[in-house]
Structures are given as C-alpha cells and as structure tokens.
C-alpha positions as CSV (number, residue, x, y, z in Angstrom):
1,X,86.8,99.9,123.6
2,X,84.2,99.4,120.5
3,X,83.0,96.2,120.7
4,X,83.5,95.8,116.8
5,X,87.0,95.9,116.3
6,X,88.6,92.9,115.3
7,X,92.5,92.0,114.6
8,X,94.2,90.2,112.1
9,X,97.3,89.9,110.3
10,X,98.2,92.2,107.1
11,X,98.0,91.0,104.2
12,X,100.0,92.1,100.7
13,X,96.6,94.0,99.7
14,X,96.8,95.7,103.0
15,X,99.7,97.7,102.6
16,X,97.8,100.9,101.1
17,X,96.4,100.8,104.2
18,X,98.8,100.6,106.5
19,X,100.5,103.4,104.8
20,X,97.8,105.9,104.7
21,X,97.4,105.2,108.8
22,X,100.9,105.5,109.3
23,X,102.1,108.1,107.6
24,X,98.4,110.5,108.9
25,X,99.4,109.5,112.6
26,X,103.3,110.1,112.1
27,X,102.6,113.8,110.5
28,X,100.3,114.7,113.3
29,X,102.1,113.8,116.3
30,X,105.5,112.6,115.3
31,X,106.7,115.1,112.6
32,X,106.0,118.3,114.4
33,X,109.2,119.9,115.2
34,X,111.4,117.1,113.6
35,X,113.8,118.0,111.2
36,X,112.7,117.8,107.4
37,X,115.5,115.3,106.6
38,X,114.0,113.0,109.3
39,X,110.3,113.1,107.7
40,X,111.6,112.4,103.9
41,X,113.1,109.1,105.3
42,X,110.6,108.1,107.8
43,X,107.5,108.7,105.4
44,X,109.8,106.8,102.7
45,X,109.6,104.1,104.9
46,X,106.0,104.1,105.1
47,X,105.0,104.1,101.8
48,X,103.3,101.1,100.5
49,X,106.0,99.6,98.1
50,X,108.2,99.9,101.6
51,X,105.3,97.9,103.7
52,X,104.5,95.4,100.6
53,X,108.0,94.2,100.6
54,X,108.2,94.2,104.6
55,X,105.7,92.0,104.4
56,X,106.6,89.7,101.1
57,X,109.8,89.5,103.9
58,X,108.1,88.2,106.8
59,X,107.9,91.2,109.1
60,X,104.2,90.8,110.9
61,X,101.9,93.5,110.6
62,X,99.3,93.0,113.2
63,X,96.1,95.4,112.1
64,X,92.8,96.4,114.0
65,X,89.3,97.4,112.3
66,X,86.6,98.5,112.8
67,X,83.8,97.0,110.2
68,X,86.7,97.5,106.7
69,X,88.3,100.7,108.3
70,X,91.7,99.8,109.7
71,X,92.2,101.6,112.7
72,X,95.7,100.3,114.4
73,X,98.6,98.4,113.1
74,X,101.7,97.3,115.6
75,X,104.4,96.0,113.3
76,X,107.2,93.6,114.4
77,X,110.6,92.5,113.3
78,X,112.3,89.5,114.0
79,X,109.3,89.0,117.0
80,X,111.3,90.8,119.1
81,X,111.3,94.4,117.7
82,X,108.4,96.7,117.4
83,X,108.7,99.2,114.3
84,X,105.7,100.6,113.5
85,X,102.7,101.2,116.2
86,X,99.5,103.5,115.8
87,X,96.5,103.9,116.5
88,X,94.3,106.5,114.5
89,X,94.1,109.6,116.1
90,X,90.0,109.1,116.3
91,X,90.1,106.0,117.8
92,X,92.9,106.6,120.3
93,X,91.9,106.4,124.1
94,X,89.4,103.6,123.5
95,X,91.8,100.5,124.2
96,X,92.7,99.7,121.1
97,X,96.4,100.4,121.4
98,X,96.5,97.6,124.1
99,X,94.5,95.0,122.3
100,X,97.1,94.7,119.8
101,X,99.6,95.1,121.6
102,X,98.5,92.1,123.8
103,X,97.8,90.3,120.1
104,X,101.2,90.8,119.3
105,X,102.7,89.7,122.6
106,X,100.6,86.6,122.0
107,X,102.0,85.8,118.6
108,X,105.7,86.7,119.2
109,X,106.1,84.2,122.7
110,X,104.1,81.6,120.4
111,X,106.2,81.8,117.2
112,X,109.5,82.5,118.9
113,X,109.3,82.5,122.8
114,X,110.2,85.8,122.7
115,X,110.9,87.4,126.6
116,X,112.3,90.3,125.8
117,X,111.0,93.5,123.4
118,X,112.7,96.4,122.0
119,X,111.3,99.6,120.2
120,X,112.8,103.1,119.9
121,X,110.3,105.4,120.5
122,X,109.3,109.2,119.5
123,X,109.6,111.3,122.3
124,X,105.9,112.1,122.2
125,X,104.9,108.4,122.2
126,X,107.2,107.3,125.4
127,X,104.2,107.5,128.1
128,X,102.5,105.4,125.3
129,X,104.8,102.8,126.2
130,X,105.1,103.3,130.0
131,X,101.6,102.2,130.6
132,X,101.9,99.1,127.9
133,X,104.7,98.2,130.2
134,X,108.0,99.1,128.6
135,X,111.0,100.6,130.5
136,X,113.7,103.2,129.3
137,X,116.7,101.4,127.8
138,X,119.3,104.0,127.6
139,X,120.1,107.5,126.3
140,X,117.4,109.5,124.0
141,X,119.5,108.9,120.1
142,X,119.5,110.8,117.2
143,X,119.5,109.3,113.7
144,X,121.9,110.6,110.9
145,X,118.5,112.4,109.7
146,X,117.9,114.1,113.4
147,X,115.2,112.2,114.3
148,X,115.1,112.0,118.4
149,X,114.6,108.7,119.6
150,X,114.0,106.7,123.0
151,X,115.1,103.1,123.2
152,X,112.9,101.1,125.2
153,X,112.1,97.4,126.4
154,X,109.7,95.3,127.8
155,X,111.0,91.8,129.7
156,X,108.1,89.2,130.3
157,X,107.9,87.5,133.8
C-alpha cells in the first residue's frame, strides 16, 4: 500500500470528486454487459448534485488520497449499509480498498454499534467482498432497470 494515502471524511466540495471516481470505475467494470436502462439510473445516481445532497443528508462518504488525488471512497447509509465502494482502477491491488473499509468499520461500531453490514453487490465485485469478509445473503436480484445484484453481509464477532 502507498505510504501516502490518507482518509477522511467527504466534504460538500468533494462531491465532484466522488462523482468523477465513481462513475470512471462503474463504466469500466460495472457497466459492461448491463442493460442501458440500468446505467442511465445508476450514473444518475452518481452525479454530483446526487452525492452533494447525500451528503447535506448525513450519508458518510469515507474518501482516500493520495497527495489531492482522491483515490477510494466507501459510502454508507444509515452505518449499516454500504452504497458506493471503489477504488480507482490504478490504485487497485495496493490495499487501499481494505483501509477504508476498516476506517469505515471503525466509524459505524463507534457512531452506532453497528454488528451487522449490508451491501448488494455487482456480480464482478462479489470476490471483492469475500476477502473483506462479507458472506452471500440470498438470491442474485434484478432491479426494475436490469441491473444484477448480489446481497451480501458482514456480522462482527
């Protein structure tokens, strides 16, 4: 892992940011062979109005940078739900991904005592999740739009 990469929590100016990264990473390894009515919504969703008023609401948007660059963001709802979770395609492999993760476990059991943690995954990201720890939590989904989906979980000891 590069030994300059540092975490914090999003701010309002930060959701350009956060948009850019997310929407790059979802069209490279998410998008491919999704149906085009899934994309429209999920890159709606990641546009920076969407992530501004996310986090005017309260959601937590945990971000990793290198130097300025932002790098990874692992977004949570209700400190139980993970929403959003990427890690630019450069910088993936390095350990980043489990950094933040382990930030946002930290700030979730603090804030809430949060035990348990949902997500519903793209198919391409579930061994993602194995090795942060999740398990399967039922059937693959599909959205209204099409979009494939794997619900998962993690319970803390």
């Amino acid at each position: 892992m590069p030994a300059d990469v540092h975490y914090r929590l999003a701010r309002l100016e930060d959701a350009r940011a956060v948009g850019e990264l997310a929407r790059r990473v979802t069209r490279r390894w998410i998008l491919p062979g999704q149906p085009a009515a899934a994309a429209v919504k999920i890159l709606a969703s990641m546009s920076a109005k969407a992530i501004r008023t996310m986090i005017a609401e309260g959601r937590r948007f945990h971000l990793a940078l290198i130097g300025d660059r932002l790098v990874g963001v692992a977004a949570m709802r209700d400190d139980s739900h993970l929403f959003q979770f990427f890690v630019s395609t450069r910088h993936q492999g390095r350990g980043i991904a489990g950094r933040l993760w382990q930030r946002v476990v930290r700030d979730a059991v603090r804030r809430a005592g949060t035990r348990r943690f949902t997500l519903n995954s793209s198919l391409v990201a579930v061994p993602v999740y194995l090795r942060l720890g999740f398990v399967l939590n039922g059937p693959m989904s599909k959205t209204a739009e099409g979009l494939v989906t794997m619900p998962m979980r993690l319970d803390l000891r």
